[in-house]
Rosetta silent file (secondary structure, phi, psi, omega in degrees, C-alpha in Angstrom):
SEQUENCE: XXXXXXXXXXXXXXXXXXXXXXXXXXXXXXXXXXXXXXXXXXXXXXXXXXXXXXXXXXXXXXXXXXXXXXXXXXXXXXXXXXXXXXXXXXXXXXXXXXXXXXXXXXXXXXXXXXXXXXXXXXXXXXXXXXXXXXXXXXXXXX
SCORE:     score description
SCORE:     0.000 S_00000001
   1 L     0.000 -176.665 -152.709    0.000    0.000    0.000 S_00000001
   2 E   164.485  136.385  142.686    1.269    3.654   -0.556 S_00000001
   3 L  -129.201  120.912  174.480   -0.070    7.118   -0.579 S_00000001
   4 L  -111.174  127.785 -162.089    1.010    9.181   -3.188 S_00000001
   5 L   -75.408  147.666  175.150    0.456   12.951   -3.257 S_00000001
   6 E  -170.898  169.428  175.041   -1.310   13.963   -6.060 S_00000001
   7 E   -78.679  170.683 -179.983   -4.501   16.250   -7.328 S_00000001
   8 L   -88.960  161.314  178.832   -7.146   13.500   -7.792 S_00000001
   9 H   -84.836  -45.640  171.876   -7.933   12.977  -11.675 S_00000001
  10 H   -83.361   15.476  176.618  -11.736   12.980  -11.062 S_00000001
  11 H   -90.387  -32.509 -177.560  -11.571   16.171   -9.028 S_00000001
  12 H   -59.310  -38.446 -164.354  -10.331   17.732  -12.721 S_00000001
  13 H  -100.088    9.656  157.749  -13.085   16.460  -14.521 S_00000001
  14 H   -56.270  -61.176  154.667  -15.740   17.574  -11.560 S_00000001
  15 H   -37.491  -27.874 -165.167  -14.428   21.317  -12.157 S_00000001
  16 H   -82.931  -41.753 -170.419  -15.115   20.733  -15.527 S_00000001
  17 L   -87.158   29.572  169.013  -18.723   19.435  -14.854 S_00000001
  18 L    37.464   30.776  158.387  -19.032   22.314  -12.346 S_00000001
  19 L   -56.877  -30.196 -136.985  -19.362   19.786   -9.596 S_00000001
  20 L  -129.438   94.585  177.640  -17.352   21.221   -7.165 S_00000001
  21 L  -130.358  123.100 -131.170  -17.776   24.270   -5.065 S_00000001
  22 L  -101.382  -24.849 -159.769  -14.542   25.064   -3.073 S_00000001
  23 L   -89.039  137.603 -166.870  -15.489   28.649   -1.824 S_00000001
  24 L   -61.235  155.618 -158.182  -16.370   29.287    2.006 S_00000001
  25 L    45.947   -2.398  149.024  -20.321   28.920    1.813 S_00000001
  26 L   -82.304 -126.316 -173.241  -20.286   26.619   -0.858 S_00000001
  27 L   -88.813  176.281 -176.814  -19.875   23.070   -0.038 S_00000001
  28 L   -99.574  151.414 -166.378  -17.937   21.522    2.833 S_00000001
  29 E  -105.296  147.152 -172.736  -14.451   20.473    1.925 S_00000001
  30 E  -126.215  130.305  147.061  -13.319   17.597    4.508 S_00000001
  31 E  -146.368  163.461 -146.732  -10.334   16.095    5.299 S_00000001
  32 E  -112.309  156.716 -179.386   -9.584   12.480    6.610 S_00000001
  33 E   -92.548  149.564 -171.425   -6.235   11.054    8.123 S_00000001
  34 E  -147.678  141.204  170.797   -4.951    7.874    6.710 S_00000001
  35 L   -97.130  145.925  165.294   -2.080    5.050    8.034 S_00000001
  36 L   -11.320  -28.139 -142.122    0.563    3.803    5.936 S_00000001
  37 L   -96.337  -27.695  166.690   -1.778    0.937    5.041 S_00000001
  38 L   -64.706  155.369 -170.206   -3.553    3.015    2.776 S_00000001
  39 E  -114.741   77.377  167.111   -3.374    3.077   -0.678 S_00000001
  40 L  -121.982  122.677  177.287   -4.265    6.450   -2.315 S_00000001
  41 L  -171.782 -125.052 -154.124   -3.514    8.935   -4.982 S_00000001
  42 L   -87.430    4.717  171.837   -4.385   10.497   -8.071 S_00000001
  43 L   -90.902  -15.465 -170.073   -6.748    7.419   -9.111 S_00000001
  44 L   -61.827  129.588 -163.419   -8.534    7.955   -5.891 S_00000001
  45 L  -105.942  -78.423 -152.258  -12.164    8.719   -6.948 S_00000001
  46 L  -140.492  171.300 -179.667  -14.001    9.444   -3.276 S_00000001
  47 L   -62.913  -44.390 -165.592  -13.835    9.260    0.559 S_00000001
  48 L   -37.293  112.812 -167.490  -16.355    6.324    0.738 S_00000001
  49 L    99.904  -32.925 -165.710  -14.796    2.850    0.903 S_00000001
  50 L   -52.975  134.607 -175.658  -10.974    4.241    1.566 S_00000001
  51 L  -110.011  143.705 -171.607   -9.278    1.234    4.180 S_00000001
  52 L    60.325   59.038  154.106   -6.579    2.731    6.487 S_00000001
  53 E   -56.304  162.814  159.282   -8.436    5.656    8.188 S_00000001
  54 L   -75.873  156.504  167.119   -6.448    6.743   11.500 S_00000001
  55 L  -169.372  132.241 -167.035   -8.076    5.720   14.981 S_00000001
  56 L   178.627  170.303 -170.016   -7.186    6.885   17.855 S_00000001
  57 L   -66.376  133.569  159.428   -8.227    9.306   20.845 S_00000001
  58 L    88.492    7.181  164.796   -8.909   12.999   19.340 S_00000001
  59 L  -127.405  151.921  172.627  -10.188   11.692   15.675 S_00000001
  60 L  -136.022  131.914 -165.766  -13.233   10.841   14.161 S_00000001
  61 L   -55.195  166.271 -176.656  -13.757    9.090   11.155 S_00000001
  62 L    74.404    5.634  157.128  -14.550   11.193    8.053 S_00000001
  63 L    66.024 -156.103 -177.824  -11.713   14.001    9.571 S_00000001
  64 E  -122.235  162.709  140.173  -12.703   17.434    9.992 S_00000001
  65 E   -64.038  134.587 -172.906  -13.891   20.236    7.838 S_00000001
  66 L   -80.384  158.306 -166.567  -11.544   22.613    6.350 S_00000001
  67 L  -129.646  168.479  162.385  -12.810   26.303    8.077 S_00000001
  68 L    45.827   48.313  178.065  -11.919   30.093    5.985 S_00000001
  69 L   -89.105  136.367 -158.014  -11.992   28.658    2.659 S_00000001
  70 E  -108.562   87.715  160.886  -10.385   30.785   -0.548 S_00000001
  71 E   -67.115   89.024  173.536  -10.607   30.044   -4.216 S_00000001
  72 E  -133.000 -136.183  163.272   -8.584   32.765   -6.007 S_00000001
  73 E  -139.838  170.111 -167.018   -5.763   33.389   -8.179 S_00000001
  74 E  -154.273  113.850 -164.558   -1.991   34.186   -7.909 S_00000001
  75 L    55.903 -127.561  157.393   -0.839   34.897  -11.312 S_00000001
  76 L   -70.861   -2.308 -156.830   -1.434   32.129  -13.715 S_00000001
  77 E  -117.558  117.748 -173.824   -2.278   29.832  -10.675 S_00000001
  78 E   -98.129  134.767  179.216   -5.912   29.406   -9.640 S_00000001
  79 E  -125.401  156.707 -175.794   -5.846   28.197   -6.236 S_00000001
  80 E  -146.218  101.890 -169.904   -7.927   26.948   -3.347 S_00000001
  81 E   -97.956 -173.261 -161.740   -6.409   27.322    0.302 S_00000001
  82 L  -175.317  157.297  151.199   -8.251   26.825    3.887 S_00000001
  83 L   -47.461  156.981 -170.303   -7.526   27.483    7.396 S_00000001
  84 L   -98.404  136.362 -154.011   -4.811   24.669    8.679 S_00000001
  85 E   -90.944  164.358  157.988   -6.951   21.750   10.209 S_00000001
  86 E  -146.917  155.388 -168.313   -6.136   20.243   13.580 S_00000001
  87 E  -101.585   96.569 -165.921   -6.928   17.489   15.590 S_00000001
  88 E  -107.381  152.160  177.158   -6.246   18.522   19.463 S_00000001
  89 E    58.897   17.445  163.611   -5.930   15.451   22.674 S_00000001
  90 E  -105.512 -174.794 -153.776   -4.981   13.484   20.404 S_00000001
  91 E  -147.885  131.286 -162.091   -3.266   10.061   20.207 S_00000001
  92 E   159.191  165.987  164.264   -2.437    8.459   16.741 S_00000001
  93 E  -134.235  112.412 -176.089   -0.465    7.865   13.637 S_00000001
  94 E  -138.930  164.530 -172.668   -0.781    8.787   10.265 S_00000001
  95 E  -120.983  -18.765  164.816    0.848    9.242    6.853 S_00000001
  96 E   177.345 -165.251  179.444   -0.972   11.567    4.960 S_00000001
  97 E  -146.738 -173.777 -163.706   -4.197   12.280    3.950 S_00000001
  98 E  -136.219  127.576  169.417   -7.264   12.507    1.582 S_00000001
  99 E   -68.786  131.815  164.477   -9.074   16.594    0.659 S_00000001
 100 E  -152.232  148.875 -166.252  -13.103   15.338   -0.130 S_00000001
 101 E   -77.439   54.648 -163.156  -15.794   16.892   -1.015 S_00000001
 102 L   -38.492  -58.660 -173.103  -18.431   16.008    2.198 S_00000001
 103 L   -91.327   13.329  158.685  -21.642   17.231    0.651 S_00000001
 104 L   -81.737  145.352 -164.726  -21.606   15.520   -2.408 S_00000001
 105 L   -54.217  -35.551 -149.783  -23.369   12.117   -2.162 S_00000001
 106 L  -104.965  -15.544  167.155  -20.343   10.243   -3.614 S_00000001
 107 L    63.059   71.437  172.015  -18.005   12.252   -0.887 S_00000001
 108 E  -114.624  130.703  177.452  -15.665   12.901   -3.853 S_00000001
 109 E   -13.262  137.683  150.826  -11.611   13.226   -4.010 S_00000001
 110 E   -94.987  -71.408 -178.989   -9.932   16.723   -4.016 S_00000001
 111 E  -170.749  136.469 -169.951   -6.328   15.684   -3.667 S_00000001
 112 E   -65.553  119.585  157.825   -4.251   13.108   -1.975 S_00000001
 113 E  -106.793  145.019  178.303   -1.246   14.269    0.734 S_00000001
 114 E  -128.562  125.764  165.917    1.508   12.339    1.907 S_00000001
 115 E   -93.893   13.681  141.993    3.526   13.248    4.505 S_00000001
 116 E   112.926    4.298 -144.952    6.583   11.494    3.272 S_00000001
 117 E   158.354  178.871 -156.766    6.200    8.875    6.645 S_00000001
 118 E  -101.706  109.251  163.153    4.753    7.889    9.389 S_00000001
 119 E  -104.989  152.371 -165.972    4.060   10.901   11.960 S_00000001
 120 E  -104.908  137.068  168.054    3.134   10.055   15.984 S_00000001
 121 E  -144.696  146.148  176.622    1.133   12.379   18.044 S_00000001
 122 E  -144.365   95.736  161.920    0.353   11.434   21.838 S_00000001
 123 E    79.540   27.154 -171.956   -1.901   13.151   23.943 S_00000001
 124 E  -125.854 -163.654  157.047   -0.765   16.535   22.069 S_00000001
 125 E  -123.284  146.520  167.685   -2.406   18.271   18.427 S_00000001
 126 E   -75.323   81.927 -168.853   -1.946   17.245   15.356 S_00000001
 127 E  -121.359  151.995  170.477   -1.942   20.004   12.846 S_00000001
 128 E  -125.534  129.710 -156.179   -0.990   19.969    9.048 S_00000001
 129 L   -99.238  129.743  174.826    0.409   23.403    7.939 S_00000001
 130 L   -81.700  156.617  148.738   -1.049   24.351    4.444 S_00000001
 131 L   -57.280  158.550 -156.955    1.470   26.548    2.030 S_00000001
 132 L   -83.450  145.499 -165.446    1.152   29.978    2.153 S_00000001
 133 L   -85.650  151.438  177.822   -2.051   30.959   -0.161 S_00000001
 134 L   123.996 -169.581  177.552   -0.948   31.665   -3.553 S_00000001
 135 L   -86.273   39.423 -178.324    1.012   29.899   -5.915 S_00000001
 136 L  -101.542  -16.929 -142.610    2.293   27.136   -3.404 S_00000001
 137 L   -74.434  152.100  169.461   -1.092   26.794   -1.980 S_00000001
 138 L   -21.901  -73.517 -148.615   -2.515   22.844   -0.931 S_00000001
 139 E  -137.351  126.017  172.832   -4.449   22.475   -4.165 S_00000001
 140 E  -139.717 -179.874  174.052   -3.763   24.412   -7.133 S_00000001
 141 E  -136.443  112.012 -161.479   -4.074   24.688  -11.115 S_00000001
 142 L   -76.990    0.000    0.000   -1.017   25.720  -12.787 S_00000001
Protein backbone atom coordinates (compact mmCIF):
# COMPACT_ATOMS: atom_id res chain seq x y z
CA UNK A 1 0.00 0.00 0.00
CA UNK A 2 1.27 3.65 -0.56
CA UNK A 3 -0.07 7.12 -0.58
CA UNK A 4 1.01 9.18 -3.19
CA UNK A 5 0.46 12.95 -3.26
CA UNK A 6 -1.31 13.96 -6.06
CA UNK A 7 -4.50 16.25 -7.33
CA UNK A 8 -7.15 13.50 -7.79
CA UNK A 9 -7.93 12.98 -11.68
CA UNK A 10 -11.74 12.98 -11.06
CA UNK A 11 -11.57 16.17 -9.03
CA UNK A 12 -10.33 17.73 -12.72
CA UNK A 13 -13.09 16.46 -14.52
CA UNK A 14 -15.74 17.57 -11.56
CA UNK A 15 -14.43 21.32 -12.16
CA UNK A 16 -15.11 20.73 -15.53
CA UNK A 17 -18.72 19.43 -14.85
CA UNK A 18 -19.03 22.31 -12.35
CA UNK A 19 -19.36 19.79 -9.60
CA UNK A 20 -17.35 21.22 -7.16
CA UNK A 21 -17.78 24.27 -5.07
CA UNK A 22 -14.54 25.06 -3.07
CA UNK A 23 -15.49 28.65 -1.82
CA UNK A 24 -16.37 29.29 2.01
CA UNK A 25 -20.32 28.92 1.81
CA UNK A 26 -20.29 26.62 -0.86
CA UNK A 27 -19.88 23.07 -0.04
CA UNK A 28 -17.94 21.52 2.83
CA UNK A 29 -14.45 20.47 1.92
CA UNK A 30 -13.32 17.60 4.51
CA UNK A 31 -10.33 16.10 5.30
CA UNK A 32 -9.58 12.48 6.61
CA UNK A 33 -6.24 11.05 8.12
CA UNK A 34 -4.95 7.87 6.71
CA UNK A 35 -2.08 5.05 8.03
CA UNK A 36 0.56 3.80 5.94
CA UNK A 37 -1.78 0.94 5.04
CA UNK A 38 -3.55 3.01 2.78
CA UNK A 39 -3.37 3.08 -0.68
CA UNK A 40 -4.27 6.45 -2.31
CA UNK A 41 -3.51 8.93 -4.98
CA UNK A 42 -4.39 10.50 -8.07
CA UNK A 43 -6.75 7.42 -9.11
CA UNK A 44 -8.53 7.95 -5.89
CA UNK A 45 -12.16 8.72 -6.95
CA UNK A 46 -14.00 9.44 -3.28
CA UNK A 47 -13.83 9.26 0.56
CA UNK A 48 -16.36 6.32 0.74
CA UNK A 49 -14.80 2.85 0.90
CA UNK A 50 -10.97 4.24 1.57
CA UNK A 51 -9.28 1.23 4.18
CA UNK A 52 -6.58 2.73 6.49
CA UNK A 53 -8.44 5.66 8.19
CA UNK A 54 -6.45 6.74 11.50
CA UNK A 55 -8.08 5.72 14.98
CA UNK A 56 -7.19 6.89 17.85
CA UNK A 57 -8.23 9.31 20.85
CA UNK A 58 -8.91 13.00 19.34
CA UNK A 59 -10.19 11.69 15.68
CA UNK A 60 -13.23 10.84 14.16
CA UNK A 61 -13.76 9.09 11.15
CA UNK A 62 -14.55 11.19 8.05
CA UNK A 63 -11.71 14.00 9.57
CA UNK A 64 -12.70 17.43 9.99
CA UNK A 65 -13.89 20.24 7.84
CA UNK A 66 -11.54 22.61 6.35
CA UNK A 67 -12.81 26.30 8.08
CA UNK A 68 -11.92 30.09 5.98
CA UNK A 69 -11.99 28.66 2.66
CA UNK A 70 -10.39 30.79 -0.55
CA UNK A 71 -10.61 30.04 -4.22
CA UNK A 72 -8.58 32.77 -6.01
CA UNK A 73 -5.76 33.39 -8.18
CA UNK A 74 -1.99 34.19 -7.91
CA UNK A 75 -0.84 34.90 -11.31
CA UNK A 76 -1.43 32.13 -13.71
CA UNK A 77 -2.28 29.83 -10.68
CA UNK A 78 -5.91 29.41 -9.64
CA UNK A 79 -5.85 28.20 -6.24
CA UNK A 80 -7.93 26.95 -3.35
CA UNK A 81 -6.41 27.32 0.30
CA UNK A 82 -8.25 26.82 3.89
CA UNK A 83 -7.53 27.48 7.40
CA UNK A 84 -4.81 24.67 8.68
CA UNK A 85 -6.95 21.75 10.21
CA UNK A 86 -6.14 20.24 13.58
CA UNK A 87 -6.93 17.49 15.59
CA UNK A 88 -6.25 18.52 19.46
CA UNK A 89 -5.93 15.45 22.67
CA UNK A 90 -4.98 13.48 20.40
CA UNK A 91 -3.27 10.06 20.21
CA UNK A 92 -2.44 8.46 16.74
CA UNK A 93 -0.47 7.87 13.64
CA UNK A 94 -0.78 8.79 10.26
CA UNK A 95 0.85 9.24 6.85
CA UNK A 96 -0.97 11.57 4.96
CA UNK A 97 -4.20 12.28 3.95
CA UNK A 98 -7.26 12.51 1.58
CA UNK A 99 -9.07 16.59 0.66
CA UNK A 100 -13.10 15.34 -0.13
CA UNK A 101 -15.79 16.89 -1.02
CA UNK A 102 -18.43 16.01 2.20
CA UNK A 103 -21.64 17.23 0.65
CA UNK A 104 -21.61 15.52 -2.41
CA UNK A 105 -23.37 12.12 -2.16
CA UNK A 106 -20.34 10.24 -3.61
CA UNK A 107 -18.01 12.25 -0.89
CA UNK A 108 -15.67 12.90 -3.85
CA UNK A 109 -11.61 13.23 -4.01
CA UNK A 110 -9.93 16.72 -4.02
CA UNK A 111 -6.33 15.68 -3.67
CA UNK A 112 -4.25 13.11 -1.98
CA UNK A 113 -1.25 14.27 0.73
CA UNK A 114 1.51 12.34 1.91
CA UNK A 115 3.53 13.25 4.50
CA UNK A 116 6.58 11.49 3.27
CA UNK A 117 6.20 8.88 6.65
CA UNK A 118 4.75 7.89 9.39
CA UNK A 119 4.06 10.90 11.96
CA UNK A 120 3.13 10.06 15.98
CA UNK A 121 1.13 12.38 18.04
CA UNK A 122 0.35 11.43 21.84
CA UNK A 123 -1.90 13.15 23.94
CA UNK A 124 -0.76 16.53 22.07
CA UNK A 125 -2.41 18.27 18.43
CA UNK A 126 -1.95 17.25 15.36
CA UNK A 127 -1.94 20.00 12.85
CA UNK A 128 -0.99 19.97 9.05
CA UNK A 129 0.41 23.40 7.94
CA UNK A 130 -1.05 24.35 4.44
CA UNK A 131 1.47 26.55 2.03
CA UNK A 132 1.15 29.98 2.15
CA UNK A 133 -2.05 30.96 -0.16
CA UNK A 134 -0.95 31.67 -3.55
CA UNK A 135 1.01 29.90 -5.92
CA UNK A 136 2.29 27.14 -3.40
CA UNK A 137 -1.09 26.79 -1.98
CA UNK A 138 -2.51 22.84 -0.93
CA UNK A 139 -4.45 22.47 -4.17
CA UNK A 140 -3.76 24.41 -7.13
CA UNK A 141 -4.07 24.69 -11.12
CA UNK A 142 -1.02 25.72 -12.79
Amino acid sequence: MAITQAMCTSFKEDLLQKEQDLETGGDTIKIALFTSSASLDSTTTTYTGQTGEVSGSGYTSGGVALTNQVVATSGTTAYFDADDPEWTSASFTTAGALIYNDTLAGKNAIAVLSFGGDFTVTSGTFRIVFPAPGAAAIVRID
